[in-house]
Structures are given as C-alpha cells and as structure tokens.
N, C-alpha and C positions, 0 to 999 in steps of 0.2 A: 347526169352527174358523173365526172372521172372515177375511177379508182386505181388506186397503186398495185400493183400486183407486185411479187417478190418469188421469181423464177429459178430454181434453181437446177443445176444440169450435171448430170451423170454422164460421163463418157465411155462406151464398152473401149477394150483396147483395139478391136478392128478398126473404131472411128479415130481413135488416137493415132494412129498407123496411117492411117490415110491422109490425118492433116501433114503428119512428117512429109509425105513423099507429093501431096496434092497443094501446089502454090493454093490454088483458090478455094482452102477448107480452111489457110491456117489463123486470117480474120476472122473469129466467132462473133465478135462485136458486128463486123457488117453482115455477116451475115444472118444475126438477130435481128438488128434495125430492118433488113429488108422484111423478113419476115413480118416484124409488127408494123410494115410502113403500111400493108394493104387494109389493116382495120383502124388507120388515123390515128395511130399513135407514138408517143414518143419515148423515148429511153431516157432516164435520169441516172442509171448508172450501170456501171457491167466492170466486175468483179471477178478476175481467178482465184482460186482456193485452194486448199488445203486440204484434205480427210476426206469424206464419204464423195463431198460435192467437187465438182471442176471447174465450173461457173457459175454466177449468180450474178440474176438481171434484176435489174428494178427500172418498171417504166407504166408509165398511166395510159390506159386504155379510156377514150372518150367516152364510153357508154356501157350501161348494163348488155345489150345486144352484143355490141364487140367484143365484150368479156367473155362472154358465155361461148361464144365462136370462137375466138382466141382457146381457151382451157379446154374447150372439145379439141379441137387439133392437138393440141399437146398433150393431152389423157395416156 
C-alpha cells in the first residue's frame, strides 16, 4: 500500500551559498526526484516557501519498507 508523505526542508545558509555559486545544487526538484527515484517513488509536487520552511515535497512512497527507509535517511 502507497503512502503520501509531505517533506518539508530547511536550508542552513552554507547550503543556500553553495546552490548560488554550484550550477548543479540550484535544481532542488531534481535533485529530490533522484533521491526518491532509488526507493520507486514518485513526486506529486515540490513547492518553495516562505517562513521557517524552503521546500516542501509531496510524493508517494510505494510501500511501508520504502517509507521507513526513505524517513530513516532523512531523520
């Protein structure tokens, strides 16, 4: 059974520094999709923000297994 997960991302400003001056940091979007590409999943939406957060992903993870593996990496 899928579930949605709803990802949201803090940026220190070292990392924010780095996408300025690094071409290939300033796609967060692909570089999320690759990330959830290895546990079969897919992205339904990806979001910049405003206030606490920077990004916010929403995308369905194929299985309880994947999930749990997915949020352990990201913890």
């Amino acid at each position: 059974m899928s579930s949605l997960v709803l990802y949201m991302v803090k940026y220190e400003n070292d990392q924010k520094a780095a996408m300025l001056t690094t071409p290939e940091m300033r796609d967060r979007a692909a570089i999320h999709r690759a990330a959830i590409s290895d546990f079969d999943s897919t992205p339904s939406a990806q979001y910049g923000s405003y206030g606490e957060y920077d990004m916010i992903y929403i995308y369905a993870m194929p299985n309880d297994k994947a999930l749990a593996a997915n949020l352990h990496l990201t913890d």
